[in-house]
DRENPA-3360 file (N, C-alpha, C; in nm, 2 decimals, always signed):
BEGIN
1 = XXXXXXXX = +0.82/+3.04/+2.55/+0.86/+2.99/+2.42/+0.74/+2.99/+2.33 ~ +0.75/+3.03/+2.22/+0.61/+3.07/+2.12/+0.61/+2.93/+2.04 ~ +0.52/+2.85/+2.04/+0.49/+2.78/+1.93/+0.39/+2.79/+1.88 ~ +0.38/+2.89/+1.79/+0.26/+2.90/+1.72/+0.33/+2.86/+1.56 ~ +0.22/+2.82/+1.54/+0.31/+2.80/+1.36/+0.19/+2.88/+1.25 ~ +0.26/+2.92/+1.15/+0.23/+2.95/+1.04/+0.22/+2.93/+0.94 ~ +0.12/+2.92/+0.85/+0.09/+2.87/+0.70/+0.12/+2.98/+0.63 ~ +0.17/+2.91/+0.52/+0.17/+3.00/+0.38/+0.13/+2.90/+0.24;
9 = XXXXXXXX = +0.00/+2.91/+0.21/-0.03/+2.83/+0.12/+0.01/+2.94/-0.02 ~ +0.06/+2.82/-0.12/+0.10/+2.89/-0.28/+0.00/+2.81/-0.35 ~ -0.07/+2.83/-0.46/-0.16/+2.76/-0.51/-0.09/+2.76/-0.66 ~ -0.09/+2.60/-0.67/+0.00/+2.55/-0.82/-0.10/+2.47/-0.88 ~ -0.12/+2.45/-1.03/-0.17/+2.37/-1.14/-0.27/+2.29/-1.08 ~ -0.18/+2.17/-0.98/-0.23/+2.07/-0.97/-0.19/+2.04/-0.83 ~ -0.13/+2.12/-0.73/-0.10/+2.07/-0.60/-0.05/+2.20/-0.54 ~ -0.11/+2.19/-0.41/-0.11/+2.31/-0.28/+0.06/+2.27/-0.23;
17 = XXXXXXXX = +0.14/+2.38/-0.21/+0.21/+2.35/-0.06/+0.20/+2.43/+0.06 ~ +0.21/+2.38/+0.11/+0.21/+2.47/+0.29/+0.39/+2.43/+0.34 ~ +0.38/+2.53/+0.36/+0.49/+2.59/+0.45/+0.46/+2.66/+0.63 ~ +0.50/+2.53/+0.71/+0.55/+2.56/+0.81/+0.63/+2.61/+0.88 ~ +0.63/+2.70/+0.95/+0.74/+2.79/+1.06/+0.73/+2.73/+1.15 ~ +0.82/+2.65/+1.22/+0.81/+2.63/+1.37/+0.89/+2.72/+1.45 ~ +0.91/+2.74/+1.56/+1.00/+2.81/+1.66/+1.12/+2.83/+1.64 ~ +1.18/+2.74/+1.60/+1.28/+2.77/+1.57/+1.36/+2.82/+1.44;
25 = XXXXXXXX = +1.29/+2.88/+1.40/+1.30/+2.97/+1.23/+1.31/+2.86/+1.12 ~ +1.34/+2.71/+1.15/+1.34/+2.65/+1.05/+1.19/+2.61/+0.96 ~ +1.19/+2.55/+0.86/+1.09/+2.55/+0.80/+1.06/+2.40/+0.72 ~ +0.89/+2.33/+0.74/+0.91/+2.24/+0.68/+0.82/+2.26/+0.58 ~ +0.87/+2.20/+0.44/+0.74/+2.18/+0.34/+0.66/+2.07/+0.31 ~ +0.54/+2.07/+0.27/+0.49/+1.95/+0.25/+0.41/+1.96/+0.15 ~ +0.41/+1.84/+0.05/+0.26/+1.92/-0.04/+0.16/+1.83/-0.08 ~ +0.02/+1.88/-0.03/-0.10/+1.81/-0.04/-0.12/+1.74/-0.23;
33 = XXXXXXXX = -0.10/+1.67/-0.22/-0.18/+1.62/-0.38/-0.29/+1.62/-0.39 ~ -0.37/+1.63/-0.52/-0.53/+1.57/-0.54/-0.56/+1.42/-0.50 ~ -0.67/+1.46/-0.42/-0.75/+1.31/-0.34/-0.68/+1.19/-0.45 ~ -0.74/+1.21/-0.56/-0.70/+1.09/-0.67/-0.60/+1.04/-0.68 ~ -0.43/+1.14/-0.71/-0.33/+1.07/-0.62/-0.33/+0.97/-0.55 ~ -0.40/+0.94/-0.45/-0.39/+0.79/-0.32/-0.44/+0.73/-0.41 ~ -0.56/+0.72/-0.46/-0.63/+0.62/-0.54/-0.53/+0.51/-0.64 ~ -0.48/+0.62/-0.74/-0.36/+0.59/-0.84/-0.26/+0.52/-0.78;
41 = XXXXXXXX = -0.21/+0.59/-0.66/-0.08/+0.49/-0.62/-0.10/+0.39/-0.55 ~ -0.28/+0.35/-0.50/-0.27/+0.22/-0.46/-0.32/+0.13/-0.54 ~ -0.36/+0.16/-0.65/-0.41/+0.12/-0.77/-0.28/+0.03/-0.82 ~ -0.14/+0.14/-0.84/-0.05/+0.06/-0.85/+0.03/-0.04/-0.81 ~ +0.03/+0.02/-0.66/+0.07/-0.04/-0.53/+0.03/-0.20/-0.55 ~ -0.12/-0.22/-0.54/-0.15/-0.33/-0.52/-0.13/-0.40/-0.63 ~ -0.14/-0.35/-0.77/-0.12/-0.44/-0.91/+0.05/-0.49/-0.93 ~ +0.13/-0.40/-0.87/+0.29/-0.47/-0.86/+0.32/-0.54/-0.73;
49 = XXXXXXXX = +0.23/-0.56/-0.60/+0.25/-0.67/-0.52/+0.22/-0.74/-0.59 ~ +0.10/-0.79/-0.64/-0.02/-0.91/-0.71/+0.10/-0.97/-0.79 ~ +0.15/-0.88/-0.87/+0.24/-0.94/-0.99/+0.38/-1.02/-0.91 ~ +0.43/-0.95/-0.83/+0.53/-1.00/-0.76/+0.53/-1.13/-0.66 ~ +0.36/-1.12/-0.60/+0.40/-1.26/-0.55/+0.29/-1.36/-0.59 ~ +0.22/-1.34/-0.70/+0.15/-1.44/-0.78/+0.21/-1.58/-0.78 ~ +0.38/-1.59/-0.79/+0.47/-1.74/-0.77/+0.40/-1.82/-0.65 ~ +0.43/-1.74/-0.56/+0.42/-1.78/-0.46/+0.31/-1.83/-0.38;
57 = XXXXXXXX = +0.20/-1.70/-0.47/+0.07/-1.76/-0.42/+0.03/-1.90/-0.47 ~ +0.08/-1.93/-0.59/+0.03/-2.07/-0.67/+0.10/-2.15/-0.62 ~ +0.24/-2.12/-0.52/+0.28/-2.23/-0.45/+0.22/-2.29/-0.30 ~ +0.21/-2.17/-0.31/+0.10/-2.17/-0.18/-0.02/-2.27/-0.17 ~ -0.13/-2.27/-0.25/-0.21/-2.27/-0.27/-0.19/-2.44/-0.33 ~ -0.10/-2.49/-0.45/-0.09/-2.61/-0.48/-0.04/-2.72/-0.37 ~ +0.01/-2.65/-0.24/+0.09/-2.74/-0.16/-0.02/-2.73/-0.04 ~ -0.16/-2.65/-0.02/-0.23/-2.70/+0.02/-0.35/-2.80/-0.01;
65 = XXXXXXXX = -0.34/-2.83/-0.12/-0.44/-2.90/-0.20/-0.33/-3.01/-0.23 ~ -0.25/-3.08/-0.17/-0.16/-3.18/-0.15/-0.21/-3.29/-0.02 ~ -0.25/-3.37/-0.04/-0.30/-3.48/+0.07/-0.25/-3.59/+0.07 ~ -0.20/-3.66/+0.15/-0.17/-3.82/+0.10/-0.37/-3.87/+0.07 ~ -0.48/-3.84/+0.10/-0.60/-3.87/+0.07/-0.60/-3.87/-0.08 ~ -0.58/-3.75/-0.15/-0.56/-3.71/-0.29/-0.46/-3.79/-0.38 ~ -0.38/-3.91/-0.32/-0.28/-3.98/-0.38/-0.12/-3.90/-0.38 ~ -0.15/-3.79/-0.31/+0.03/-3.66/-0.34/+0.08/-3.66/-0.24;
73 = XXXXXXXX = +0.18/-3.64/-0.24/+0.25/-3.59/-0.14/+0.39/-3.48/-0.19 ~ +0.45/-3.45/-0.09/+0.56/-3.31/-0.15/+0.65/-3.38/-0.10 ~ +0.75/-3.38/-0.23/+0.90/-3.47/-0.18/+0.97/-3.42/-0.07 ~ +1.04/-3.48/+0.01/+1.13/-3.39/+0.10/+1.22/-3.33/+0.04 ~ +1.26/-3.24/+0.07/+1.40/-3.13/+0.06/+1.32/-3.08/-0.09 ~ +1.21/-3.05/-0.13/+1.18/-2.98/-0.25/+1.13/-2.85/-0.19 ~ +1.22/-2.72/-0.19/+1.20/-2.60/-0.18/+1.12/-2.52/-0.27 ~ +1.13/-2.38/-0.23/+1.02/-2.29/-0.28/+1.08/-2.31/-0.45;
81 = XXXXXXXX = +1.26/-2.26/-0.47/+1.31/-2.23/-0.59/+1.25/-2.40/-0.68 ~ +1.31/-2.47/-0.60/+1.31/-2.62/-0.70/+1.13/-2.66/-0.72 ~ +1.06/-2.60/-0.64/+0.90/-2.65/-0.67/+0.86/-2.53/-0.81 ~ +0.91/-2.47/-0.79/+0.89/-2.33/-0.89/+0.92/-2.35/-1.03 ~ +1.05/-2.43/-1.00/+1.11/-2.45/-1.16/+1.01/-2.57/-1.21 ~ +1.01/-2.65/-1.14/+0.93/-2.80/-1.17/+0.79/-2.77/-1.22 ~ +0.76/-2.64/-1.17/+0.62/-2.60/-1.25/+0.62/-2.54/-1.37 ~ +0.71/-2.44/-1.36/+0.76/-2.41/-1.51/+0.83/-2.50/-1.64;
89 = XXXXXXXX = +0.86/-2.66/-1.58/+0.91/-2.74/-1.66/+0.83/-2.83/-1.71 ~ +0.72/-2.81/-1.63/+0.68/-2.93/-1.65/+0.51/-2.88/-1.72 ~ +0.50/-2.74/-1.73/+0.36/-2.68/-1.73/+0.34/-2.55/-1.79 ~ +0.48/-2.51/-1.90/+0.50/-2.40/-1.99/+0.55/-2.29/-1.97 ~ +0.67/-2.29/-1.93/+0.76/-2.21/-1.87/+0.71/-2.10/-1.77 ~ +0.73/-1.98/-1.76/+0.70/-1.88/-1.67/+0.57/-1.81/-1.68 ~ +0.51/-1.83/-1.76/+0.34/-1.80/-1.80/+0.34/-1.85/-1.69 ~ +0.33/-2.02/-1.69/+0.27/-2.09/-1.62/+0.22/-2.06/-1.48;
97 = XXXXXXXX = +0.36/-1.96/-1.43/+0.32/-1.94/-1.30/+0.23/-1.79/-1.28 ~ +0.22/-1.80/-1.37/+0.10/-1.61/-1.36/-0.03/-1.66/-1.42 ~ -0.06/-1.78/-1.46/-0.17/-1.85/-1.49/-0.31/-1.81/-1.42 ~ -0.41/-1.77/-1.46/-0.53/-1.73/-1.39/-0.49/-1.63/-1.24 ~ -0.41/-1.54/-1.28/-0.34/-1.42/-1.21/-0.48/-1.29/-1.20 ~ -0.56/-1.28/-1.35/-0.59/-1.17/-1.37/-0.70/-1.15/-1.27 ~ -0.78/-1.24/-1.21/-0.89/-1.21/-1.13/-0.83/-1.13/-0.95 ~ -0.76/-1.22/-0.96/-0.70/-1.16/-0.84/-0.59/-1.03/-0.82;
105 = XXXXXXXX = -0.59/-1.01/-0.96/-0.47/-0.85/-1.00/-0.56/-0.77/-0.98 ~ -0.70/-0.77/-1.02/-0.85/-0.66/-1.03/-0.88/-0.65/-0.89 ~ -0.89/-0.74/-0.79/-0.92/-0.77/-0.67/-0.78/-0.67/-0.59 ~ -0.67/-0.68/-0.62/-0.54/-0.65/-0.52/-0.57/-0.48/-0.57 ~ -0.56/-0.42/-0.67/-0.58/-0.32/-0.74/-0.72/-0.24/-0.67 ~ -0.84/-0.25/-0.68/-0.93/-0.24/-0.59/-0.94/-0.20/-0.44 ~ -0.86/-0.33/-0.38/-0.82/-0.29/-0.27/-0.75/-0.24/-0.18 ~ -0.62/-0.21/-0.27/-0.51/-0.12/-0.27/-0.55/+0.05/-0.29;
113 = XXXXXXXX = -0.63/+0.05/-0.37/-0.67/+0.20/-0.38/-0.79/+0.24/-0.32 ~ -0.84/+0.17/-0.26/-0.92/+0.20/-0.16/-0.86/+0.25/-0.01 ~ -0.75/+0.13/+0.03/-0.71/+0.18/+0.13/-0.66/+0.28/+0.13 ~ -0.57/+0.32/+0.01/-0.44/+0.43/+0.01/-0.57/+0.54/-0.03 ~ -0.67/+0.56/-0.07/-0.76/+0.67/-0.04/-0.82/+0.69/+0.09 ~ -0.84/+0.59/+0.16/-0.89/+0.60/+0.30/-0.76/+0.71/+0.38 ~ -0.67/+0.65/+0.39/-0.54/+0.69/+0.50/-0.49/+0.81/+0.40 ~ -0.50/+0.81/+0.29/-0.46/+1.00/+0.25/-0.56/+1.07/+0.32;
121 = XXXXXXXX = -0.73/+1.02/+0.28/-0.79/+1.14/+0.36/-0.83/+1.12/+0.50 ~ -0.81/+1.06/+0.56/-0.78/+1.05/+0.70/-0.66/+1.15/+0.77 ~ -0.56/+1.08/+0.70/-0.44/+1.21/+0.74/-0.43/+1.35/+0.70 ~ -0.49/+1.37/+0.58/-0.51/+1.48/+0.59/-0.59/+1.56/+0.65 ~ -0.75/+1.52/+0.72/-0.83/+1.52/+0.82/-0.77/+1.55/+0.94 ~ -0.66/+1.44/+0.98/-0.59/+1.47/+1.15/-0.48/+1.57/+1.11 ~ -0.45/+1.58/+0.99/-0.33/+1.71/+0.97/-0.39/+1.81/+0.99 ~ -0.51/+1.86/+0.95/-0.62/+1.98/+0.98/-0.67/+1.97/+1.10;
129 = XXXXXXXX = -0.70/+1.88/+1.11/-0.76/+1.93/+1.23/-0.66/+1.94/+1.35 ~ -0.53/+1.87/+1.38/-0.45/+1.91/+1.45/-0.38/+2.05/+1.44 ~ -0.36/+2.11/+1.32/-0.29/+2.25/+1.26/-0.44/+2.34/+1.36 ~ -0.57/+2.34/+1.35/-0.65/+2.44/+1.38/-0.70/+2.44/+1.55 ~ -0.72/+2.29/+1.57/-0.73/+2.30/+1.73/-0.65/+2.38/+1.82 ~ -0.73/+2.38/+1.91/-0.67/+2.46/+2.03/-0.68/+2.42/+2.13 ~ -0.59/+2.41/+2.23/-0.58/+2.35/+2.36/-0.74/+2.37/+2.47 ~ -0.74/+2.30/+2.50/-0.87/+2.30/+2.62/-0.84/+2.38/+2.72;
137 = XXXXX = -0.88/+2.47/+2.80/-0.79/+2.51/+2.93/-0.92/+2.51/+3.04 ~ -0.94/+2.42/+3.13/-1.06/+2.36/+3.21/-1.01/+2.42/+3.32 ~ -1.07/+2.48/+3.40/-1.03/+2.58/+3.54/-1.08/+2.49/+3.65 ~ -0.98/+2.46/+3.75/-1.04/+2.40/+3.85/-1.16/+2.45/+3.92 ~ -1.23/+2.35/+4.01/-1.36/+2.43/+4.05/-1.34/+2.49/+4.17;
% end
């Protein structure tokens, strides 16, 4: 059984595809983007998590800084939705809860596109270099 596979690169504008043949005449495509691609979409990645759970983080974060030492305590039965609104009612509606958001949107953004650069060119690394290797074949002695 032959498994050798075949490339056919087509060279476009702004992105390569390769086309694989495997054994069984079927065919897969795939297509390499520019490195900067990952950058961008973890750039984004991380700036619409940050925005998404910004609530949560300042809930987070105000229900650690809650002590009976500090004079506070957290009512019983006051959930994530009812602590949320009480912030917003009491502290200028829904701004309130994206309040001092921006340092940490720069910080998630940063870090998001750093990683989603690392693991594009990583995989693309192990996609190459697995496509050109060649088996070892070590002869007994």
């Amino acid at each position: 059984e032959n498994k050798a596979k075949t490339f056919e690169m087509r060279k476009g504008s702004t992105s390569t595809t390769k086309k694989t043949e495997v054994a069984d005449s079927s065919s897969i495509t795939a297509r390499d983007y520019p490195r900067w691609h990952h950058s961008v979409a973890g750039a984004a990645a991380g700036a619409s998590a940050r925005l998404l759970t910004a609530p949560l983080d300042l809930l987070k974060i105000r229900r650690q800084l809650v002590t009976p030492a500090n004079g506070g305590n957290i009512p019983v039965g006051s959930g994530v939705v009812s602590s949320l609104s009480n912030i917003m009612k009491s502290e200028g509606g829904i701004r309130s809860l994206f309040r001092g958001n921006l340092a940490a949107t720069y910080l998630w953004i940063g870090y998001a596109a750093v990683q989603f650069a690392c693991y594009g060119s990583a995989s693309s690394f192990l996609q190459g270099y697995a496509a050109t290797s060649n088996t070892l074949e070590v002869e007994p002695p």
